[in-house]
C-alpha positions in Angstrom: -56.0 -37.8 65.2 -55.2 -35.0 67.7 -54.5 -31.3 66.5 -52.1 -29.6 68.4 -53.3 -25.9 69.9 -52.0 -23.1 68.3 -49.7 -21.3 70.7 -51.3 -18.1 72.3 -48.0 -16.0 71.3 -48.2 -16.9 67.4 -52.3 -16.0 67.4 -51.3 -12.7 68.6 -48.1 -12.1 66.5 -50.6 -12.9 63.6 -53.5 -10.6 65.0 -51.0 -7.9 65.7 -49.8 -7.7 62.2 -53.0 -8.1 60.6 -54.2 -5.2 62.6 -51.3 -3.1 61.4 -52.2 -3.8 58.0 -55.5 -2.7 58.0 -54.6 0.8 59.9 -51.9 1.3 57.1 -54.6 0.4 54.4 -57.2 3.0 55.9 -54.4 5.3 55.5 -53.4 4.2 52.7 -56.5 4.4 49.7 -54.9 5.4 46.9 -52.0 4.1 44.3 -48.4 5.2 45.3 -47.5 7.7 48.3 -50.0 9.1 50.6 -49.9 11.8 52.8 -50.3 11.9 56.7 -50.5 14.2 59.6 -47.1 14.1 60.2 -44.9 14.9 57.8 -42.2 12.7 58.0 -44.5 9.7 57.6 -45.5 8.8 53.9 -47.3 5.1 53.5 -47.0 3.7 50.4 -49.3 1.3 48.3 -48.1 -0.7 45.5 -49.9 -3.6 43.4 -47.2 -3.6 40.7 -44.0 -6.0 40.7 -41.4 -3.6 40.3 -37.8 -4.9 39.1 -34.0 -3.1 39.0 -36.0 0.3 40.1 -32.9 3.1 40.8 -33.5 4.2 44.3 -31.9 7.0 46.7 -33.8 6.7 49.8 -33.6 9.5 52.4 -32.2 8.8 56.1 -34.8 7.1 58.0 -36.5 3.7 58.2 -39.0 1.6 56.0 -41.6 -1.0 57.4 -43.4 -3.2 54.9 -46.3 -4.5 56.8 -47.4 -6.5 53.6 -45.6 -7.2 50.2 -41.7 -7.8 50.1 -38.9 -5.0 48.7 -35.2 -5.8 48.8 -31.9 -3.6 47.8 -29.1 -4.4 45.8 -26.2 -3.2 46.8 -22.2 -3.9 46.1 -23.5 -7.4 46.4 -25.2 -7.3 49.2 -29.0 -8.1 49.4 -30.6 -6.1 51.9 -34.2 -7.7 52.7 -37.7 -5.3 54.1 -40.6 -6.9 54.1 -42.9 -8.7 56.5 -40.2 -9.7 59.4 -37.3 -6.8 58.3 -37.4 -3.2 58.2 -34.8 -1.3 56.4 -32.8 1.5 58.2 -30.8 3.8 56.0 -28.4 6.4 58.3 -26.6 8.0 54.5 -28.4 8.3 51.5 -26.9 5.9 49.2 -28.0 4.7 45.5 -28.7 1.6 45.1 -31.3 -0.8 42.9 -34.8 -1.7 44.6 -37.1 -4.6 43.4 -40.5 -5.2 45.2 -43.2 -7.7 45.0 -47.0 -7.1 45.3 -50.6 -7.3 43.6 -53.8 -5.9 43.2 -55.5 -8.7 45.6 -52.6 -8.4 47.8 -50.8 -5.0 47.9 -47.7 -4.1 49.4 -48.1 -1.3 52.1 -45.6 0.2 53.5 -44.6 3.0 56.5 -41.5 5.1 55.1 -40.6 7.5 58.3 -38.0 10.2 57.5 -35.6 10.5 60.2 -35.3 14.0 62.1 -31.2 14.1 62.2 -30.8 16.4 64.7 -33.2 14.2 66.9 -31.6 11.2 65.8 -28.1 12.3 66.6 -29.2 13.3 70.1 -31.0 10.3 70.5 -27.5 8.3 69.2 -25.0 10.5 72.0 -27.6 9.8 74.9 -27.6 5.9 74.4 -23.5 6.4 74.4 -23.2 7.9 77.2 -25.5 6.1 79.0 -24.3 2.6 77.6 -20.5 2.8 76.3 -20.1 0.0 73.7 -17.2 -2.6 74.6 -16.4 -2.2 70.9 -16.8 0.7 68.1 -19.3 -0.4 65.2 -18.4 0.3 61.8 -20.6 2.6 60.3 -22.9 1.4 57.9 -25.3 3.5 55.1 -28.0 1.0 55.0 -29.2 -2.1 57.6 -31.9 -5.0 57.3 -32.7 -5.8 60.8 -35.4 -8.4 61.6 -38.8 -6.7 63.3 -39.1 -6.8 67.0 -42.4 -7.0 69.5 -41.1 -3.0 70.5 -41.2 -1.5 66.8 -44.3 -3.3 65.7 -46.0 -1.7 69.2 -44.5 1.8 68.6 -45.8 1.2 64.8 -49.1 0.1 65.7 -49.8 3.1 68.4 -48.1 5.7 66.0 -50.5 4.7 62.8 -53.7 4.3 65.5 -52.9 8.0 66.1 -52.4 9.0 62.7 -56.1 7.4 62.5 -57.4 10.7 63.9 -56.2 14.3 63.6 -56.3 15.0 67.8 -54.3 11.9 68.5 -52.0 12.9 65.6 -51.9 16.9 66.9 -51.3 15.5 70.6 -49.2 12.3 70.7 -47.8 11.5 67.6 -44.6 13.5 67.6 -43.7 11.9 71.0 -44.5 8.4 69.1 -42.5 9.7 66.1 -39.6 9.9 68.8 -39.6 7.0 70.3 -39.8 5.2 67.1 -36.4 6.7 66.5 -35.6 5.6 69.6 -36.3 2.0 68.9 -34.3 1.5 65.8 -31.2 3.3 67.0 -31.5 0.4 69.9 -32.5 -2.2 67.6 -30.7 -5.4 66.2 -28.2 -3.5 64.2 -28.7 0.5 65.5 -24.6 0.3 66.5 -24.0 0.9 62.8 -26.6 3.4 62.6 -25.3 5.1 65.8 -21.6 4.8 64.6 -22.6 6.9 61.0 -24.5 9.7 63.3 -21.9 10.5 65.7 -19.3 10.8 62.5 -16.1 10.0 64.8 -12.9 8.8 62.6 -12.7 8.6 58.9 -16.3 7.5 57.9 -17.7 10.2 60.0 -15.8 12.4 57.8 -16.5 11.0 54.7 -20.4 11.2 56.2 -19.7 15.2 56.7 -18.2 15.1 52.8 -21.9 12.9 51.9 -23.5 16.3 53.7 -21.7 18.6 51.8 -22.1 17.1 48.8 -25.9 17.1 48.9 -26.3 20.3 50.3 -23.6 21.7 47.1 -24.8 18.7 44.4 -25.7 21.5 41.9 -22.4 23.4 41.9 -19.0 22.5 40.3 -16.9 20.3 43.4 -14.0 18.8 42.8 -12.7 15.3 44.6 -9.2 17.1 45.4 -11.1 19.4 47.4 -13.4 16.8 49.1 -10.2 15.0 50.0 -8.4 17.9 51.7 -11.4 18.7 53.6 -11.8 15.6 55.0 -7.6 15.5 55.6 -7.4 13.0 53.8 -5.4 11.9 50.2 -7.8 11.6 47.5 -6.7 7.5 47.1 -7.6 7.3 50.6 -10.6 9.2 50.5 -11.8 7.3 47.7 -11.2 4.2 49.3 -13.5 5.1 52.2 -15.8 6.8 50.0 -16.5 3.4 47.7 -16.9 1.3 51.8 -19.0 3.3 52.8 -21.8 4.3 50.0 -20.6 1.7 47.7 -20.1 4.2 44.7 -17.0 6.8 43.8 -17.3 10.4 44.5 -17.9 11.2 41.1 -20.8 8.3 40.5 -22.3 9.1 43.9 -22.5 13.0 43.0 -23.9 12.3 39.5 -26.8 9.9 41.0 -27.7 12.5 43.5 -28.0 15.0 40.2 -30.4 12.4 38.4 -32.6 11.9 41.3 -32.7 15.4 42.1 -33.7 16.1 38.4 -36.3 13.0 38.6 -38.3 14.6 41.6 -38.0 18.1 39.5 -39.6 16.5 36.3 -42.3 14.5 38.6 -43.1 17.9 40.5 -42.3 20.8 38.3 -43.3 21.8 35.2 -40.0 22.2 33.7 -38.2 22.3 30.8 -35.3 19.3 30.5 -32.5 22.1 30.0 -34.1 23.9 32.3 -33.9 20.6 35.0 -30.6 19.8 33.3 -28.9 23.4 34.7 -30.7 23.4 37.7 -29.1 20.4 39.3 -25.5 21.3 37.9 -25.5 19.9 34.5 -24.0 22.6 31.6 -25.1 20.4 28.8 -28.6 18.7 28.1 -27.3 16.4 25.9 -25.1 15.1 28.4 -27.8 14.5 31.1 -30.4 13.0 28.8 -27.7 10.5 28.3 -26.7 9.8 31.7 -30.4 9.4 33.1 -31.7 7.3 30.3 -28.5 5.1 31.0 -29.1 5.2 35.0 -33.0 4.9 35.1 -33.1 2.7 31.9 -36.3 5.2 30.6 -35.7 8.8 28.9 -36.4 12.1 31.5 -40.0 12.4 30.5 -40.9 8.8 30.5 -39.4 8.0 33.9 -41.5 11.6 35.1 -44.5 9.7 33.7 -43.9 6.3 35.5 -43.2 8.6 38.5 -46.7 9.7 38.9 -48.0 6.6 37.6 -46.6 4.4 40.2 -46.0 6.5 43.1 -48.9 9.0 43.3 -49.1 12.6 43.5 -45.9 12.5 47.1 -43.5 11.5 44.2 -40.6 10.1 46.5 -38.3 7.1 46.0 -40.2 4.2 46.2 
């Protein structure tokens, strides 16, 4: 019986990856986030399966080099793990479950996107490649991992390996990695959301405001007329774009807000309560036991337990 050779480019797909996951590991030691030389880079390492987990992930990108993740969304299933990486251009809340073990962990590069960069990066491709057609803009995309991001991956974690490379070369790598997904598979959507033409760039300026103002009284009458638009209409593009109303997208931004307080802080829960634009205590106990399923100081405690001393959404 005759075995067939295994093809040259499959042996170094394999070798590539496996190499990737052992320079995420070395960088990696410890349970939940760890730090790097750059700051905008955070790997994560999980040996837990973790089901229906509330997340709200900041703009950037996240590469599982081992282990599986997915989001739930408004339906949608949006898949990172060993072939996908998940871009997210607009923080949006949605429900994470992910899949690991102690013999086999999951490890995985989260990369927080400079905006500023990113949008310069986004009006530089446009100009120098109009699009036949206008994407739509989209908060979150699962795009399959190509040959150029698993290279720009490999180099930026090699440098990350040791603090001259990372002082020296791993900023330009950090750029070019934003260069890569804003190219990638599904970067039009991602390009679309940054340059914030039409309505959903104006809902994305109303997402901005509303972050920046999460702890102060705003009402969606006001968010409507800033964005010249009537508040059915702006709640219609609202709910397309991050898949939540204004006033459900506002009060998840509050609870994870408070969430990273209570992981970080040592803080009274009226204290965290007022802080992030709650006036009553009660109130918010009841809202984040009902959106994280576990009371304030329980979900603090999972925090920590799963997700280290960088408490982040996982």
């Amino acid at each position: 019986m005759s075995v067939l050779p295994i093809p040259m480019n499959a042996l170094s797909a394999g070798s590539r990856r496996g190499e990737l996951v052992e320079l995420a590991a070395r960088l990696a030691p410890r349970q939940g986030y760890n730090a790097t030389g750059l700051g905008a880079v955070r790997i994560l390492r999980s040996e837990t399966v973790l089901r229906d987990v509330p997340v709200l992930y900041r703009p950037g990108a996240v590469f599982v080099l081992q282990g599986r993740k997915q989001g739930m969304l408004e339906g949608n299933v949006y898949r990172y793990d060993e072939d996908h990486y998940l871009a997210v251009s607009i923080p949006v809340p949605f429900r994470m479950e992910s899949f690991a073990s102690p013999q086999r962990p999951l490890l995985a590069v989260y990369v927080d996107f400079d905006i500023a960069l990113a949008a310069r990066i986004a009006s530089e491709v446009e100009r120098q490649n109009p699009r036949q057609s206008v994407a739509r803009a989209k908060s979150l995309v699962s795009s399959a991992m190509e040959p150029q991001i698993e290279d720009v991956l490999g180099r930026l974690l090699r440098a990350l390996g040791d603090p001259v490379e990372t002082a020296v070369l791993a900023g330009n790598i950090l750029h070019e990695l934003h260069y890569r997904v804003l190219v990638g598979l599904q970067g039009s959507a991602m390009i679309a959301a940054l340059q914030q033409g039409g309505a959903s760039g104006r809902i994305v300026r109303s997402l901005a405001r509303l972050r920046e103002d999460h702890a102060t009284k705003i009402s969606v009458a006001a968010l409507a007329a800033e964005a010249g638009m009537s508040v059915p209409t702006y709640h219609s593009h609202f709910k397309e774009l991050t898949g939540s109303s204004p006033i459900q997208y506002l009060k998840a931004m509050r609870l994870h807000e408070a969430r990273l307080m209570m992981a970080r802080q040592d803080r009274t829960i009226a204290d965290i309560a007022l802080a992030v634009g709650y006036l009553s205590p009660a109130q918010f106990s009841r809202d984040f036991k009902r959106h994280f399923g576990r009371t304030a100081s329980q979900e603090a405690s999972w925090a920590r337990q799963h997700l280290g001393d960088l408490i982040g959404e996982g």
